[in-house]
C-alpha positions in Angstrom: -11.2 17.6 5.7 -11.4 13.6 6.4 -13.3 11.9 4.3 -14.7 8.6 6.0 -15.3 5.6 3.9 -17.4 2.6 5.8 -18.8 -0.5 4.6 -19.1 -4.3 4.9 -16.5 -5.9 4.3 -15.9 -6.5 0.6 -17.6 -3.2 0.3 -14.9 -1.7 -1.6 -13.2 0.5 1.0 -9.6 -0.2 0.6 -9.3 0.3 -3.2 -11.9 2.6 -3.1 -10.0 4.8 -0.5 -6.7 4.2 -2.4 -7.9 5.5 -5.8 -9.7 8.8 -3.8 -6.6 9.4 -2.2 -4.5 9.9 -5.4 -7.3 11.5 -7.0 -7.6 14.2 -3.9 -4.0 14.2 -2.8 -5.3 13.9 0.6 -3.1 11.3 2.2 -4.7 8.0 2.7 -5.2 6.1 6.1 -5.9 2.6 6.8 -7.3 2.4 9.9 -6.7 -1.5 10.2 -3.2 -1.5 9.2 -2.4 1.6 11.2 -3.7 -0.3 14.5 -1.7 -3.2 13.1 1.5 -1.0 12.7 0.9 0.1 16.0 0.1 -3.0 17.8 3.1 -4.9 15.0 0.9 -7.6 14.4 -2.2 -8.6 12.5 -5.7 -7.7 13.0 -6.4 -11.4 13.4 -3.3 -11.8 15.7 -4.7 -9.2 18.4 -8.0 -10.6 18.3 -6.7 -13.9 19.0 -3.9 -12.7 21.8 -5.9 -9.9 23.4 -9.7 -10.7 22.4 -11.7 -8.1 20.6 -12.9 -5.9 23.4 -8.8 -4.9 23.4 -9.0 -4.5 20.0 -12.1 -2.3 20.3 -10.6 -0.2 22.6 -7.3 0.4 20.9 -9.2 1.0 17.7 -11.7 3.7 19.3 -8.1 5.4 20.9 -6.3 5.2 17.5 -9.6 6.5 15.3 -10.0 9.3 17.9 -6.3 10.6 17.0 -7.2 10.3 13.4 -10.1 12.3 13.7 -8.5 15.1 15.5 -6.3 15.8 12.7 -6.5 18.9 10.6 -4.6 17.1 7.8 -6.7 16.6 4.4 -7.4 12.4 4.6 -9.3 9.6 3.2 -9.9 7.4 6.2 -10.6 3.7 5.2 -13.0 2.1 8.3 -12.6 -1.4 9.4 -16.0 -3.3 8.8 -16.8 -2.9 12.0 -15.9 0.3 13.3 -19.1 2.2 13.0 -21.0 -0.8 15.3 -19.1 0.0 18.6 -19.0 2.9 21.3 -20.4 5.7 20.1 -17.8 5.6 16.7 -20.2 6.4 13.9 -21.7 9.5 15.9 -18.1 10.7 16.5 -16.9 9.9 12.6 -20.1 11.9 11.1 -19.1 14.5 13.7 -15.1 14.8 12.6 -15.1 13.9 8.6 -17.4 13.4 5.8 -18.8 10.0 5.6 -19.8 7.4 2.7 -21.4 4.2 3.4 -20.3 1.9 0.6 -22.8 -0.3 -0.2 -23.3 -3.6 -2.0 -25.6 -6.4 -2.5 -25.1 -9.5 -0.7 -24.5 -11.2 -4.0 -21.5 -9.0 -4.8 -20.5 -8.7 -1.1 -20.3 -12.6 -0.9 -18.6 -13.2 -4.3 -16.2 -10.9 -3.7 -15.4 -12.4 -0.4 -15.2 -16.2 -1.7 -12.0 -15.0 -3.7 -10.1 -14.0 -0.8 -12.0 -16.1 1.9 -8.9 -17.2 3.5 -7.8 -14.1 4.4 -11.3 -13.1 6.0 -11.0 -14.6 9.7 -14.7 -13.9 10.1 -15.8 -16.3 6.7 -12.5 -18.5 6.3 -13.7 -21.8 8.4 -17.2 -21.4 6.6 -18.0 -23.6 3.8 -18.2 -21.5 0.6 -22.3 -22.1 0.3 -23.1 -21.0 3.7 -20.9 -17.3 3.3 -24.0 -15.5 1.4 -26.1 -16.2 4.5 -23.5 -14.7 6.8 -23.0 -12.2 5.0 -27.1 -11.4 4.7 -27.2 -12.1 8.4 -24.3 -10.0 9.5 -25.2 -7.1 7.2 -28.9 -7.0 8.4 -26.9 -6.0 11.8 -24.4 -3.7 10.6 -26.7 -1.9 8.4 -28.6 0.3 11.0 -25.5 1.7 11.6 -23.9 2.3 8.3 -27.1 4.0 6.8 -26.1 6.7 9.4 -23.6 8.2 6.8 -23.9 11.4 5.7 -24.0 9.7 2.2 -24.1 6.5 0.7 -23.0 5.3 -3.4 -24.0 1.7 -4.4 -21.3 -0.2 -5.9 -22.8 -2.4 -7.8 -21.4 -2.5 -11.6 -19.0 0.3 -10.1 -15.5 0.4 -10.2 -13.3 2.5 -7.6 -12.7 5.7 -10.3 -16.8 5.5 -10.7 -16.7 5.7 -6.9 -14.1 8.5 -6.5 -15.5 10.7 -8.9 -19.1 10.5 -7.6 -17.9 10.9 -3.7 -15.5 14.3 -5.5 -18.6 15.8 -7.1 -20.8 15.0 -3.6 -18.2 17.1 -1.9 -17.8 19.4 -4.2 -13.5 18.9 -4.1 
């Protein structure tokens, strides 16, 4: 089984998928630092030397191999992911998925204390990163609600998280 994690950005999906991982012994993939391993660069980097419709591509390819894995997983989505090509369609079909949602409060706080390391928010000023982040999620959200479930994070930390997503599933 794959378990999917998606989300904004911020969302939670990193530790979330980290502390699941451990908990389930299924072996935890990164799907931004395995197209970075693969590519031996950043995320940022190929963006800026290929332009994201390479990226897009390479990260359809790269989540399609992940999917067709029989190994036990927690898959941690870029932002992203579920927006292009058919992706969340074929991640609901292949794994178990969990929007992670938060409020555009904590989404934006979270953010502003690691801003420079978000390409998307680093040249904004700190007061105008809640309205992206509104903005942006207003798009994204169409797709992420297509999840087979969702857990608000609010107030939660990543064991909350874990054990609620292990007792969805039943694991």
């Amino acid at each position: 089984m794959t378990i999917s994690l998606l989300g904004y950005m911020g969302s939670g999906k990193s530790h979330v998928s980290k502390n699941l991982s451990q908990k389930t012994n299924f072996r935890l993939i990164d799907l931004d630092e395995t197209i970075s391993k693969q590519h031996q660069q950043s995320i940022a980097e190929i963006f800026e030397n290929r332009g994201e419709i390479y990226f897009r591509k390479a990260e359809r390819r790269i989540l399609e191999e992940i999917l067709a894995s029989e190994d036990d997983a927690v898959l941690s989505l870029g932002g992203g992911t579920p927006v292009y090509y058919d992706n969340m369609n074929l991640i609901n079909e292949k794994s178990k998925s969990f929007f992670l949602r938060a409020s555009v409060g904590t989404l934006a706080s979270r953010l502003l204390l690691k801003k420079n390391t978000r390409p998307l928010i680093a040249k904004l000023d700190d007061s105008d990163v809640p309205e992206f982040v509104a903005k942006h999620l207003f798009e994204r959200n169409w797709y992420y609600s297509k999840a087979h479930y969702t857990i608000d994070t609010d107030s939660k930390n990543a064991n909350e998280i874990s054990d609620e997503i292990i007792k969805l599933l039943e694991i």
